[in-house]
N, C-alpha and C positions, 0 to 999 in steps of 0.2 A: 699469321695463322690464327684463325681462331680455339683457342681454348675448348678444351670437350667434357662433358661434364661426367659425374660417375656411370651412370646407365653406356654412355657413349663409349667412356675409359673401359667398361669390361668388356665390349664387344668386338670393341677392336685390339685388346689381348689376343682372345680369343681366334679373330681374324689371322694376328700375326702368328700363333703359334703354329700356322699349316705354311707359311710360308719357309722357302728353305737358305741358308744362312747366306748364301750369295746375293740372296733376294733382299732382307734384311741390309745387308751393308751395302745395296745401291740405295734405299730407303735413307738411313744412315748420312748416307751420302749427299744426297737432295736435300736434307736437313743442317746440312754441314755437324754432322755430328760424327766422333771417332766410330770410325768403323771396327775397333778391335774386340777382341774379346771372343766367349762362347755364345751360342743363341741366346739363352735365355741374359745375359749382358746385355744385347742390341737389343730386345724387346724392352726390358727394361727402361733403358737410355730413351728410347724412343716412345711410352710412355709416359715415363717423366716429364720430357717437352712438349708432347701433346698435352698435359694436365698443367703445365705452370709457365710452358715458352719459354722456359730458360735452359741452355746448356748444361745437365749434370757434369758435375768434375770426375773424372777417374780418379778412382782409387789406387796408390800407390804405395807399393807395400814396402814396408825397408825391408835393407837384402837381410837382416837378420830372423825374416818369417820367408826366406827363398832359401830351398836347396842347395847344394853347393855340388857340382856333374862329379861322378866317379865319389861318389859320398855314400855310405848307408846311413839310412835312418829308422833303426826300429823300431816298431810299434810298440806303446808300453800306454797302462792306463793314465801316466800323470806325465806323459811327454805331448808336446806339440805335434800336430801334420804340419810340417814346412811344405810349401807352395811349392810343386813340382816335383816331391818327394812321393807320394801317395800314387798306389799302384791298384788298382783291382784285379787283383793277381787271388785263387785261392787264401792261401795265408793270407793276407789283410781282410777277407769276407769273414773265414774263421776264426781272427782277432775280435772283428765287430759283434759277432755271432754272440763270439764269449762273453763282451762286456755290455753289450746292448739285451742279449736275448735270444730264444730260440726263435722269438716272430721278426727276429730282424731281416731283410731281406733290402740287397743293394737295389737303389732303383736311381733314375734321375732326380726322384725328392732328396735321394739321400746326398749324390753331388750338390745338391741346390742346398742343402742342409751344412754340410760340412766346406760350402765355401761361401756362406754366409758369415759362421764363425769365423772364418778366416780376417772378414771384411770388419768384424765388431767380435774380436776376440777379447771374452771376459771368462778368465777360468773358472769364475766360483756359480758363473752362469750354466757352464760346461757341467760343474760337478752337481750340480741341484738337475739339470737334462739327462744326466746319466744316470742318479738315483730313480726320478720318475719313471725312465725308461726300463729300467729293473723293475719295478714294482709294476707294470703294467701287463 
């Protein structure tokens, strides 16, 4: 397959973002690439190998950044979101509220946001994101 250049790479983001995720993991598929994940994963995945034709690795998280079922985990400003513990339930909008801001508001930036961190978790990256985010 040929290699797509930047002009080419944004276009077909953009293409893929209206496609819907069943669509994506037959794509996935024809690429032999892992079908798993949320959308924006398999877009991802599948711009990666259209820009370099190589296979990205999944990312694999040790179980000690996973939940544990029949577990609480409360929210506090200097605790972790364990993967699968994070709810968008009121309370967790009104925790973020609190420490992010009155202009906080959940959107799918903010999923794309907070499972970034998850992916390249560096706390003192976290606490310099949350001071700027106050002061904004």
């Amino acid at each position: 397959m040929k290699k797509l250049n930047a002009s080419e790479l944004a276009q077909l983001e953009v293409y893929l973002y209206y496609f819907h995720v069943s669509e994506l993991k037959k794509v996935c598929d024809q690429f032999q690439l892992s079908s798993t994940g949320k959308k924006k994963d398999l877009i991802l995945r599948i711009l990666a190998y259209c820009k370099s034709g190589k296979k990205q690795e999944l990312i694999n998280f040790p179980d000690s950044s996973r939940a544990r079922k029949g577990e609480k985990y409360p929210l506090q400003p200097k605790t972790h979101i364990l993967i699968g513990a994070y709810k968008n339930d009121l309370a967790t909008r009104m925790f973020f509220k609190e420490l992010i801001g009155d202009h906080f508001h959940f959107t799918a930036f903010g999923i794309d946001w907070i499972n970034e961190r998850w992916a390249n978790f560096q706390y003192s990256h976290w606490c310099r994101q949350r001071h700027v985010l106050r002061c904004c």
